[in-house]
N, C-alpha and C positions, 0 to 999 in steps of 0.2 A: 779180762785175763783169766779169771777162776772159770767160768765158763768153757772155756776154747784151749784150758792149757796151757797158757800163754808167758806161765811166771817164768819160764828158763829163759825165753829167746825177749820177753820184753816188750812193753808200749810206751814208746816217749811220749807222755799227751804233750809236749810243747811241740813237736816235731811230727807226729804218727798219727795225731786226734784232730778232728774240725769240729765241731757241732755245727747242725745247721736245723734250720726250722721245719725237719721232717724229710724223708726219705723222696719225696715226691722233686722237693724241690732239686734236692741234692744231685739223684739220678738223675732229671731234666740236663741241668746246666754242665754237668761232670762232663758231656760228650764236646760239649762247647772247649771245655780246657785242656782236652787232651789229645782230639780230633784235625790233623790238616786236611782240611776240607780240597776234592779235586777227584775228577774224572776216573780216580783207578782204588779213592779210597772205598772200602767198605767197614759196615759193622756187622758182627754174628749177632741175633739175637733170634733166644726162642719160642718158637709159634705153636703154638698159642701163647700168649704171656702180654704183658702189663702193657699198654700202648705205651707206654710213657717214652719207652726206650726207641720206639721209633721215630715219636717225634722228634725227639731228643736227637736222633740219628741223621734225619732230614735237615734240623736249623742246623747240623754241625756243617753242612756239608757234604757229606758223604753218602752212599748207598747202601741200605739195609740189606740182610744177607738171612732170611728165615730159616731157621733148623729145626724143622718139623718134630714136635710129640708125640709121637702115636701109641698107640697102646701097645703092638709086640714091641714096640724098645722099652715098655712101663714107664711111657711117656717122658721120656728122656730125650733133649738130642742125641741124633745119633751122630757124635763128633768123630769117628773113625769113617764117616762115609763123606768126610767135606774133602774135596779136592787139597793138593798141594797150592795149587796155585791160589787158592781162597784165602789158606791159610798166611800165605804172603802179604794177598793186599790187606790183610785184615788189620785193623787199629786199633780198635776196641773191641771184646766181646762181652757180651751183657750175660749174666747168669742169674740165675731164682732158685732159690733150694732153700726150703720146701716152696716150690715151683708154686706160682698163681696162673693155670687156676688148677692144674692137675695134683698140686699137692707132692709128688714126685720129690724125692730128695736124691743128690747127687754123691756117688760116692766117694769116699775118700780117696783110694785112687785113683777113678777119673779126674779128680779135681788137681792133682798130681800131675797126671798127664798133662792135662791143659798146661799147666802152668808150666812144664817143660816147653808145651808150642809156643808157649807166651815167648818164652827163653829163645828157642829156635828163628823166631819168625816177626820177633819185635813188636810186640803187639802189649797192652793192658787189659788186665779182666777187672769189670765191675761186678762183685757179685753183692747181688741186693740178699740179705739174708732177714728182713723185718719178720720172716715168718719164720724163725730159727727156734722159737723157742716154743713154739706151738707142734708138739708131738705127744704120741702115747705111749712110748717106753721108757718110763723115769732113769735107765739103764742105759739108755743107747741114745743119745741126743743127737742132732743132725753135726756131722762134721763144716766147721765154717772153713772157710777157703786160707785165711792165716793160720788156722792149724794147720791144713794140709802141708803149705807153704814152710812151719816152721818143724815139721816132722821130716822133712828133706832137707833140713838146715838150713833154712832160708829165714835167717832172724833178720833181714834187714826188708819179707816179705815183698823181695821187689818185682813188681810191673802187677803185684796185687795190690787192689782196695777193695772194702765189706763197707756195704752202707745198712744199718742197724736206726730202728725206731722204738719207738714207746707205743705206738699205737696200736700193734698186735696184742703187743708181748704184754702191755697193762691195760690197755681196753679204752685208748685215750686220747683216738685219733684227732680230738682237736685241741689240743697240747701241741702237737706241731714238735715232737722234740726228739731229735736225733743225730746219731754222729757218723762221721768218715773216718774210716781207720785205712792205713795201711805203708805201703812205700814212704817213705818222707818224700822224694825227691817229687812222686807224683802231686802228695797232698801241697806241695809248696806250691807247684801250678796252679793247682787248683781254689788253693788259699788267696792268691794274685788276682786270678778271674773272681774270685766271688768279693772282693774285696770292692767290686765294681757295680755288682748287681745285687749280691745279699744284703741282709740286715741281719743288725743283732737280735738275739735271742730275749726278749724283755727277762728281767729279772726275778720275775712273780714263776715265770716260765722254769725257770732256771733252778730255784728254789725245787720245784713241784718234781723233776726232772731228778736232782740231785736224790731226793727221799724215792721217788719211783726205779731208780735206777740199782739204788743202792738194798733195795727191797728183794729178796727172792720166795717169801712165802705168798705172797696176791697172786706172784705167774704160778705157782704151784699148784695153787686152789684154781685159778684160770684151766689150767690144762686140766683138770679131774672135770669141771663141768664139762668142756669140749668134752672129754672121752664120756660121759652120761650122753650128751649131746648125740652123739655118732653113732653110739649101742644104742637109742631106741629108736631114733629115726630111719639107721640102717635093718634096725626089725619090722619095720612097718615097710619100707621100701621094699624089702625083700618079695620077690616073684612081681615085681610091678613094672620097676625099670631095671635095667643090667646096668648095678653101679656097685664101686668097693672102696672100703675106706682106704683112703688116701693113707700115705706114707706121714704128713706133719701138715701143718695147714689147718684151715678150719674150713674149708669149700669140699661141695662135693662134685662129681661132672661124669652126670649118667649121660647114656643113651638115650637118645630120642626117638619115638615109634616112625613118627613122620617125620619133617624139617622144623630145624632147631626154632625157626624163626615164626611158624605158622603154628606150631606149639607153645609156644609164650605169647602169643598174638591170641590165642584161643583161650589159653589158660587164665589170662589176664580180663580177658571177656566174659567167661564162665565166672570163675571164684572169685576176681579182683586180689590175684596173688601175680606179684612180679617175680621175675627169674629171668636173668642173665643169659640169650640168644649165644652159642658155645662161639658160633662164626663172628661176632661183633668182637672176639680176640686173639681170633686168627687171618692168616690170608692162605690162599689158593696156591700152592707151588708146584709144577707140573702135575696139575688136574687134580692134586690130594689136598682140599682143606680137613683139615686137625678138628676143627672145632665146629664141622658141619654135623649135624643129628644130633646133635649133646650141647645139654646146660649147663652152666654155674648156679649151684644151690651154694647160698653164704650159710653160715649156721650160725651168724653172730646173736640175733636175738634171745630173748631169753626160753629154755625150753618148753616150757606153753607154750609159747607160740612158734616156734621151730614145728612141733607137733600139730599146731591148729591147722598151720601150711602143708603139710603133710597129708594131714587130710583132706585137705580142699583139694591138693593135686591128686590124690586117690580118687576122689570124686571125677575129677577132669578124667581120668586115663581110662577110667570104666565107664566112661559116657562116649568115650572115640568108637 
């Protein structure tokens, strides 16, 4: 709530809150509770971005609908070029801000907008926000989707849900601990299905969760390493690949000289340094793949070695 703004419009954690064993799981099965699976449904989601939502999209049932990233939209979809009619059969739409893997944050009126389609066209948006709190303007933090929501009066955030994790935001991915906010009426569905196939959250979990949650100096000192992180590796990268720091995020997702895939096939041959092939998190949609020629660099390691990598891929790019 102190985060997002949230003290006017309000969170019922009896009614508003799930916790669930990590964002992973959460997104998976969210398409399952909310999806009528059938020949005319589809889901938005965008390409490049987290396979999760596809799968997810597929066991629901329905037909995935990719909104291509590209760079002149600054990797945004471009949600003013989708059809009327898309918008109809649309069910669910999946959002990322700060986007994985372009980093990309959505703005606050677009998020607006949407949620006006949501309104017009009967639809839910899941917006995964676990990289919400990884930016570099202690000033300007990314807008979450129930802000948006309750700056248009919409305290009751309905046909929205933010699914929020520990694993970014405190460095803690195997904690597994995160929650569902949004709509009641949605999370009640949701709460029904998962009552089938989740588990609880062990209590050692819950504990460790409670103190991480409740914490806000660790993220604060987290974000000042990333921002070290991204000023010296962005100096060393500089004139090597065409890449720019992201908007929020801790990935970076340059250019590649040749194909994304024969570059990390090479690179990993030469240096014994792995990097994330851009097209293994996109697909091809009338002949434009997103994430053909370009990598995912993580920067989660510790800065030694973020720089050791660095150099090893210098080495690669002046030996092509």
């Amino acid at each position: 709530m102190r985060r997002f703004g949230l003290a006017d419009a309000g969170i019922d954690p009896d009614n508003q809150v799930l916790p669930v064993n990590g964002t992973r799981e959460a997104l998976f099965s969210f398409a399952q509770a909310v999806v009528n699976p059938g020949p005319d449904a589809l889901v938005l989601l965008p390409n490049p971005g987290y396979q999760i939502y596809e799968g997810a999209t597929l066991l629901a049932g329905a037909e995935p609908h990719y909104l291509p990233c590209i760079e002149a939209n600054g990797f945004l979809p471009d949600f003013e070029s989708v059809a009327p009619d898309t918008w109809r059969r649309c069910q669910l739409l999946y959002l990322c801000s700060p986007a994985n893997p372009t980093g990309a944050v959505i703005p606050q009126a677009t998020l607006q907008r949407l949620i006006a389609l949501a309104e017009e066209h009967d639809f839910i948006i899941a917006a995964d926000e676990c990289y919400s709190e990884l930016y570099f303007d202690e000033a300007v933090p990314p807008v979450g989707l129930l802000q948006a929501a309750a700056a248009m009066g919409y305290g009751d955030y309905r046909r929205c849900v933010v699914f929020h994790s520990l694993s970014k935001r405190s460095n803690v991915p195997g904690l597994r601990s995160g929650f569902v906010a949004g709509d009641a009426r949605i999370i009640a569905r949701y709460f029904r299905y998962r009552t089938y196939h989740g588990c609880a959250m062990p209590l050692h979990h819950q504990y460790a969760g409670i103190a991480a949650w409740g914490d806000e100096d660790h993220v604060v000192a987290n974000r000042r390493q990333y921002r070290e992180k991204f000023t010296m590796v962005l100096s060393l990268l500089d004139g090597l690949l065409p890449v720019s720091r992201p908007d929020g995020g801790f990935y970076l997702w340059p250019s590649t000289p040749i194909e994304d895939t024969d570059f990390a096939r090479g690179l990993f041959a030469a240096e014994n340094l792995v990097l994330l092939p851009g097209r293994y998190l996109s697909h091809a949609v009338d002949g434009i793949d997103p994430g053909a020629r370009r990598l995912r660099i993580a920067l989660v390691p510790p800065l030694d070695t973020c720089l050791e990598a660095v150099r090893r891929l210098r080495r690669y790019i002046e030996s092509l």
